[in-house]
C-alpha positions in Angstrom: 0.0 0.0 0.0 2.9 2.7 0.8 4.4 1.3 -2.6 1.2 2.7 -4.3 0.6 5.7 -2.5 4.1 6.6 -3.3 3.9 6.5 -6.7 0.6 8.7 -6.9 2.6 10.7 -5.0 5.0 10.6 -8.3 2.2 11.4 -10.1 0.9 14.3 -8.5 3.8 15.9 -8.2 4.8 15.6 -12.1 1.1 17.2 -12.3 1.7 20.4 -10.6 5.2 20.2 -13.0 3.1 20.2 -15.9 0.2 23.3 -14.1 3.8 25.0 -13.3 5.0 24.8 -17.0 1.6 26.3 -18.5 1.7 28.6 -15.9 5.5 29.7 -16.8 4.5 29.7 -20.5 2.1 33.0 -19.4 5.3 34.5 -17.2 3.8 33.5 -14.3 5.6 31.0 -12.8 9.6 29.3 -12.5 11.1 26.9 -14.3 9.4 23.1 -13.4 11.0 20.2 -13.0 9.9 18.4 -16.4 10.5 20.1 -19.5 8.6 19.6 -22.9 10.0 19.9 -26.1 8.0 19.5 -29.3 9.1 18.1 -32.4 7.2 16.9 -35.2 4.1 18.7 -33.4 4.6 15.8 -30.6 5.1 16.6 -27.0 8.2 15.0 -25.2 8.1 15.4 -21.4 11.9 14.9 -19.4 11.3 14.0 -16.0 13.2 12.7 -12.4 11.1 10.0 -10.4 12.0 9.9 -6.7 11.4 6.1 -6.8 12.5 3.0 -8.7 10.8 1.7 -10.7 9.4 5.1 -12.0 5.7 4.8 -12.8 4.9 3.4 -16.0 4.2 5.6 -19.5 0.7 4.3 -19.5 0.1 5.0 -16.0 1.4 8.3 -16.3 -0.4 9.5 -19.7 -3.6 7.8 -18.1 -3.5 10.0 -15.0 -2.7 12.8 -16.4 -5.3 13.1 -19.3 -8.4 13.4 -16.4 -7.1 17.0 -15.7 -5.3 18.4 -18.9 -6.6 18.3 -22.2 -5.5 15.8 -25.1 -2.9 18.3 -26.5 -1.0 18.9 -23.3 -0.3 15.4 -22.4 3.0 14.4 -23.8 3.4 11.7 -26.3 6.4 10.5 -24.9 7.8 10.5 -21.2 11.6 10.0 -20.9 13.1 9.4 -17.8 16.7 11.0 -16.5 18.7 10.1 -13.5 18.9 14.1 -13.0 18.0 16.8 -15.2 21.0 18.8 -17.6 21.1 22.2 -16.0 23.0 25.6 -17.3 26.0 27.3 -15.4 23.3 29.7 -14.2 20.9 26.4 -12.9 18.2 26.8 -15.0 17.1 23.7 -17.4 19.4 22.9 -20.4 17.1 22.5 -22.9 20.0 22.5 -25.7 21.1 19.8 -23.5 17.9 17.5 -23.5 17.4 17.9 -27.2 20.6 15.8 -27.5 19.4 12.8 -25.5 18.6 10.3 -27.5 14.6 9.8 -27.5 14.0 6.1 -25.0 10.6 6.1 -23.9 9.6 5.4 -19.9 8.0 1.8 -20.2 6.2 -0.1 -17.6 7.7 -2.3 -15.3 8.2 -5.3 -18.1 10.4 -4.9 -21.3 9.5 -3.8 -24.1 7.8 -6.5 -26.2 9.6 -6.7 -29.6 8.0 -7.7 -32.8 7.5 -11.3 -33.3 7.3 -12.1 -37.2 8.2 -10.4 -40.5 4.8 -8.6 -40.6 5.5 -6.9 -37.2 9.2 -6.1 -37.7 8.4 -4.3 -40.9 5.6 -2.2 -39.1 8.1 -2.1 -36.3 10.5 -0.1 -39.2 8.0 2.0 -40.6 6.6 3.2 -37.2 9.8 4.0 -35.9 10.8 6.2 -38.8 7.8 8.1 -38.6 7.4 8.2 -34.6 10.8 10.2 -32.9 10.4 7.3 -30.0 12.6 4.2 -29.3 12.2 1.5 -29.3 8.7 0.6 -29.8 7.1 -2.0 -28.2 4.3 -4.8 -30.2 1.6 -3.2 -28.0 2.4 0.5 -27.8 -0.6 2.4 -29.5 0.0 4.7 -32.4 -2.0 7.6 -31.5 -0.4 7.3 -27.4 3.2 7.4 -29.2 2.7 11.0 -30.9 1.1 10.2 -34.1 -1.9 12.5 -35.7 -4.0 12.1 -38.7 -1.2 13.8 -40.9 1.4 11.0 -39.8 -1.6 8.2 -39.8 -2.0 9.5 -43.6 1.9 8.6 -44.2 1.6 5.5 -42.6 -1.5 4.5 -44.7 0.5 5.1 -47.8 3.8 4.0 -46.6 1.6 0.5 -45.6 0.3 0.2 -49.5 3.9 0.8 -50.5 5.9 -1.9 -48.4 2.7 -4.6 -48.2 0.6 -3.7 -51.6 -2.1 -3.5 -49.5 -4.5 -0.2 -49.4 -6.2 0.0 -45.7 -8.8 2.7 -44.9 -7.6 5.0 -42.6 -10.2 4.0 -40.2 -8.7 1.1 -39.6 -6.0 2.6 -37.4 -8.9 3.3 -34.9 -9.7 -0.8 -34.4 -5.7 -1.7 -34.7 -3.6 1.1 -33.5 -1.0 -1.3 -32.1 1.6 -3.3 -34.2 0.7 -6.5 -33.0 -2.5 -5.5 -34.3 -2.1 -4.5 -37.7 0.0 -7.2 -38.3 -3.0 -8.9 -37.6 -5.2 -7.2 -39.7 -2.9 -7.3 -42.8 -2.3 -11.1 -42.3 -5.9 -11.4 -43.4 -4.9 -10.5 -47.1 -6.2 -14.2 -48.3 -9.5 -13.9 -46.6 -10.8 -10.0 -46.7 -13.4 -8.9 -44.0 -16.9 -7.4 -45.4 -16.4 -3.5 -46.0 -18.4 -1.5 -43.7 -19.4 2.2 -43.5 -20.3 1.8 -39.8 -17.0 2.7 -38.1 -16.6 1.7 -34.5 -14.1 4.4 -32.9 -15.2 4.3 -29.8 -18.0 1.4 -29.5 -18.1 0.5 -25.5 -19.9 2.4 -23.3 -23.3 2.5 -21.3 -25.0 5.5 -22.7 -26.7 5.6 -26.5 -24.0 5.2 -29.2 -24.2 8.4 -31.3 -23.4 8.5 -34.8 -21.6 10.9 -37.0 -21.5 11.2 -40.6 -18.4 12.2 -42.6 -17.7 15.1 -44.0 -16.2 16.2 -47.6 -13.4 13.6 -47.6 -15.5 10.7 -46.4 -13.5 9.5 -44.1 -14.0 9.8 -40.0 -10.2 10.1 -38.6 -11.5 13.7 -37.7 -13.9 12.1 -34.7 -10.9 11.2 -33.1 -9.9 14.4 -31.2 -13.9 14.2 -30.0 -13.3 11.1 -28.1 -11.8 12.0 -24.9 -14.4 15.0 -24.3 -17.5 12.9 -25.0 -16.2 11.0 -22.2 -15.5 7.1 -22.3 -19.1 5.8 -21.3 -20.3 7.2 -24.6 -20.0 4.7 -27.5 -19.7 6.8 -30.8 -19.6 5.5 -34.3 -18.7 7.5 -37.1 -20.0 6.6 -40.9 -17.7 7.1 -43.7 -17.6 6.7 -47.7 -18.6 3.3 -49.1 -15.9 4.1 -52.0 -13.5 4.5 -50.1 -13.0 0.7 -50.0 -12.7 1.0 -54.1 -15.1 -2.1 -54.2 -18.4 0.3 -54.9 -19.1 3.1 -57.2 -20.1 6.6 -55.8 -23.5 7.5 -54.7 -25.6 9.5 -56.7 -27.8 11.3 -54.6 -28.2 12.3 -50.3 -30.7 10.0 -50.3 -29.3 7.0 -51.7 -26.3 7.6 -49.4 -28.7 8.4 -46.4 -30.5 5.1 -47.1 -27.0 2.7 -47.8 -25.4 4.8 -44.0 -29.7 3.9 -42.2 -29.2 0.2 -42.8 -25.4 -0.1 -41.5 -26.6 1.8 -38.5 -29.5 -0.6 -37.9 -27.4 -3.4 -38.1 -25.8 -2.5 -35.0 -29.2 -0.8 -33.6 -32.1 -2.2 -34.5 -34.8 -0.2 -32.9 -34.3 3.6 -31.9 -34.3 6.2 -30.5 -31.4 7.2 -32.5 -28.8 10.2 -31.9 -27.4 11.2 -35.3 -24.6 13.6 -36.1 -23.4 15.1 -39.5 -20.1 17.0 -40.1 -20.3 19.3 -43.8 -21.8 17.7 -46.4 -22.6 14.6 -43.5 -25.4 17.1 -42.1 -27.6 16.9 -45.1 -27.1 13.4 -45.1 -28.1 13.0 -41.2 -31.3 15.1 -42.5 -32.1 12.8 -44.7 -31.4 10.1 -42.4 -34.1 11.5 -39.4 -36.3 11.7 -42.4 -36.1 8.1 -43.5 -36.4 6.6 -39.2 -39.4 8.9 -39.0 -41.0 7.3 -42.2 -39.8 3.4 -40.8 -41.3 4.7 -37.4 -38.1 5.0 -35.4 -37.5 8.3 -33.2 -34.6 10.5 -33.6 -33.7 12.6 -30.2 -30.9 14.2 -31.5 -30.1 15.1 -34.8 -27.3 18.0 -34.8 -25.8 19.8 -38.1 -22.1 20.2 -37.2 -20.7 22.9 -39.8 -23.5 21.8 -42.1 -23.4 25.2 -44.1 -26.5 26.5 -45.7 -29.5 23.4 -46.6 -30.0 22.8 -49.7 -32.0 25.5 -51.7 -31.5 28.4 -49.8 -29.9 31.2 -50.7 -26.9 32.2 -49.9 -25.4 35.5 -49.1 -22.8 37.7 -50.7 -20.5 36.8 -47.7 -20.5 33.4 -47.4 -19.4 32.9 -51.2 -17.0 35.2 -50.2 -15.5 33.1 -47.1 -16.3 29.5 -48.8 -14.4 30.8 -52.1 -11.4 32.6 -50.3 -11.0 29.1 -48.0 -10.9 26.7 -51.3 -8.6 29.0 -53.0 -5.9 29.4 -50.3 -6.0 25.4 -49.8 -5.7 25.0 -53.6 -9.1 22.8 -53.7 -9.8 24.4 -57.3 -12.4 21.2 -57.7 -14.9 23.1 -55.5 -15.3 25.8 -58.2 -15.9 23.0 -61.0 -19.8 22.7 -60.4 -20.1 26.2 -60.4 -18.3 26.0 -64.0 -20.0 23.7 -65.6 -23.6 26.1 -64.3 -22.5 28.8 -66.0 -21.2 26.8 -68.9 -25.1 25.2 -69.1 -26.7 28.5 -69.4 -23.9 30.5 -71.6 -24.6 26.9 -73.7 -28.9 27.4 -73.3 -28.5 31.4 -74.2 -26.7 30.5 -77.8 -29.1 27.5 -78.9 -31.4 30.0 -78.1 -30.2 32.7 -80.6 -29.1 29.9 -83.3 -32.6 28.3 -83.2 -31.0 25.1 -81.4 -32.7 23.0 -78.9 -32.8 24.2 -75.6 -32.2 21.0 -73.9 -29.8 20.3 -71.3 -27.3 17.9 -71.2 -27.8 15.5 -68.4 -26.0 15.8 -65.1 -24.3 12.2 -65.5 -22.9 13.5 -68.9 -20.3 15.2 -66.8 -18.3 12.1 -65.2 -17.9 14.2 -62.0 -20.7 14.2 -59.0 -19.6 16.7 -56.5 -21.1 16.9 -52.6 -22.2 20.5 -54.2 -23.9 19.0 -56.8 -25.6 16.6 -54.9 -26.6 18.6 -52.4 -28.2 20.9 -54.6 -29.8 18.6 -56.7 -31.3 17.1 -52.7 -35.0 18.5 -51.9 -35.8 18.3 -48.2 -39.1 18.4 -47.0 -40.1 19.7 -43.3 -38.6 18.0 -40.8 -41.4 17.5 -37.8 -38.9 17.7 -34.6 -36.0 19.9 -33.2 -32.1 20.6 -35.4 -29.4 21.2 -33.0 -26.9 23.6 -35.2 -23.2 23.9 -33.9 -21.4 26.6 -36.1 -18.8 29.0 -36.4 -21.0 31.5 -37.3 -24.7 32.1 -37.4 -25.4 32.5 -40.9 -27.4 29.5 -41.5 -29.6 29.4 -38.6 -32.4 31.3 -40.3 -32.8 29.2 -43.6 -32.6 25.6 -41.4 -35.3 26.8 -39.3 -37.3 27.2 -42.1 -37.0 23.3 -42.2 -38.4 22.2 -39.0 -41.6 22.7 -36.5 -39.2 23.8 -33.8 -37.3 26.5 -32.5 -33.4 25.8 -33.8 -31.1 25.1 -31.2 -27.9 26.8 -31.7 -24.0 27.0 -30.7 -22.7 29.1 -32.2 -18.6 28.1 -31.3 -16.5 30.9 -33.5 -13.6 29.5 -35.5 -13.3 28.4 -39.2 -15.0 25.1 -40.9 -11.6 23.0 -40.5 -10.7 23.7 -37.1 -14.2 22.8 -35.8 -12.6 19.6 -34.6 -9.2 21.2 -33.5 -8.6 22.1 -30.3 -10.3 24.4 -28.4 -13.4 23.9 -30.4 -13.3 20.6 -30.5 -14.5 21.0 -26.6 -17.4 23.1 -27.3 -18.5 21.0 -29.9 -18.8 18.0 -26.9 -20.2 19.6 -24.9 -22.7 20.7 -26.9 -23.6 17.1 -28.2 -23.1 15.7 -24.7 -25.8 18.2 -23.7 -27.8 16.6 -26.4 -27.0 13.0 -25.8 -28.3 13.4 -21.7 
């Protein structure tokens, strides 16, 4: 028992070293005892423990994440004997930068990778990830890595195994033992599924949340730790992204294909939806098609859903919406826009040449866009309350026009990509938590 109170002891006091730091960072407060260096946007946290064995990486990460949000809790802890200091005793940080990078492990050694498959992973993490070594078990996202570095390693993964993984699939095997496992299965593929389990334990409702432009759900990761880890959420992401099914062709026909994955892990509602960008039309359509099967919807929230389909838009937000595509060079967002006023310049000159008037068909382009779909979507009234989380509160008015009940609104500042970034990320929680209860 001392043993154990010792170590919390451990851990509370590397705590108030970590309050101490934030505290110094606003010239409030001396140097701490552990310093924090980032590289590669990953936190690295140097620390003395007054008793041996020091307290396990895991242990240390998991205590600390129930006071300080995700992006202050170091993705690496590294153990010294004593701390470098400068003539003048302040904290060498030129000095710590020179250590080599050995991550604090538990108790037991470091399990090392037990076949080919693993020790190639093993390779790959390790030249991504500025820790060593890594054990089978450690998990990608605890070691430092991000969606940018889970991007690499998807692509670095079709490269060295010729094998092309959704990038979901990090949230189900974020170890290398299980990877390995996953790509062993090569012979004998698993069934595709939009239904993506990030989080899938938990005692309250499971919520679910529809993707956004790029399909995919890797940014519903930052959401987990502030939804809290009783709440089971799900995120729904792009059929073609597996590259085994063509592209949808309408909000419905998505909205129906994302219902029937959902009811095959809930049969019976109620049901607590979620839709990021073009995701919120589709969550529409979605409360619209349970209400017609006779399922109840408590929650249906439009997360940076934009404007609903038909309304008009103002001056400013084709302003914003144009000057955000063009500094991220996403010129494809412009194309539907392109081929509009291509249809009518084309209508206008078969009109003065005496030519027919008809329109070429949408298909006749090759190229569906989430613009195009969503304007060619007509929603109808939707009998029960929209809970709209923005940046800004544009398009409040023309969604309340589509439902019997006063819009509820959060209106949380920022820009359309950093709604799931920190700090917003937190307000956008704690607004669906609100929901969820």
């Amino acid at each position: 028992m001392s043993d154990q109170r010792q170590r919390l002891e451990n851990l509370s006091e590397l705590q108030r070293q970590l309050l101490s730091l934030r505290l110094q960072q606003l010239g409030t407060a001396p140097p701490p005892a552990a310093t924090f260096l980032s590289a590669e946007k990953q936190l690295v946290a140097y620390l003395t423990a007054r008793q041996q064995p020091p307290p396990a990486a895991d242990e240390l990460r998991t205590f600390l994440k129930q006071t300080l949000p995700d992006y202050m809790v170091p993705a690496t802890f590294v153990i010294l004997d004593a701390l470098p200091h400068t003539p003048n005793g302040k904290v060498d940080r030129r000095a710590l930068t020179a250590l080599p990078m050995a991550p604090a492990h538990g108790e037991a050694a470091v399990l090392e990778p037990q076949d080919e498959w693993e020790s190639k992973l093993a390779t790959i993490w390790q030249a991504m990830l500025p820790v060593t070594p890594i054990g089978r078990h450690d998990d990608f996202f605890d070691l430092g890595g991000h969606s940018l570095l889970a991007i690499q390693l998807v692509a670095h993964l079709e490269e060295a195994f010729g094998r092309k993984l959704p990038l979901a699939t990090l949230f189900q095997a974020p170890t290398i033992a299980r990877l390995a496992a996953v790509l062993r299965e090569n012979a004998a593929p698993t069934r595709w599924s939009s239904l993506v389990p990030i989080q899938p334990n938990g005692s309250k409702p499971p919520l679910f949340i529809v993707h956004g432009g790029s399909g995919e759900v890797f940014f519903l990761q930052k959401l987990i730790q502030y939804l809290g880890s009783d709440q089971p959420l799900f995120g729904l992401q792009r059929r073609e992204l597996s590259g085994q099914f063509d592209r949808q062709n309408s909000v419905a026909e998505m909205a129906t294909h994302y219902l029937a994955e959902v009811r095959t892990f809930q049969p019976e509602g109620p049901y607590y939806l979620g839709g990021f960008c073009i995701g919120g039309t589709i969550a529409f359509e979605m409360a619209q098609q349970f209400r017609a099967q006779g399922q109840q919807t408590n929650l249906l929230a439009l997360i940076g859903a934009g404007y609903p389909p038909g309304a008009k838009r103002s001056r400013r937000h084709y302003l914003q919406r144009s000057a955000y595509h063009l500094q991220n060079g996403n010129f494809g967002f412009f194309k539907p826009y392109w081929h509009r006023v291509k249809g009518k310049l084309s209508r206008k000159l078969r009109e003065r040449t005496n030519l027919s008037s008809s329109a070429p068909p949408v298909e006749a382009t090759a190229w569906v866009s989430d613009v195009m779909l969503k304007a060619a979507y007509q929603p109808e009234i939707y009998p029960g309350r929209l809970t709209l989380i923005e940046t800004s509160s544009l398009t409040a008015p023309p969604w309340s026009r589509l439902s019997t009940e006063a819009i509820d609104k959060c209106i949380i500042g920022g820009s359309h990509v950093t709604m799931f970034e920190e700090p917003y990320v937190q307000l956008v929680a704690a607004k669906l938590k609100a929901g969820l209860e």
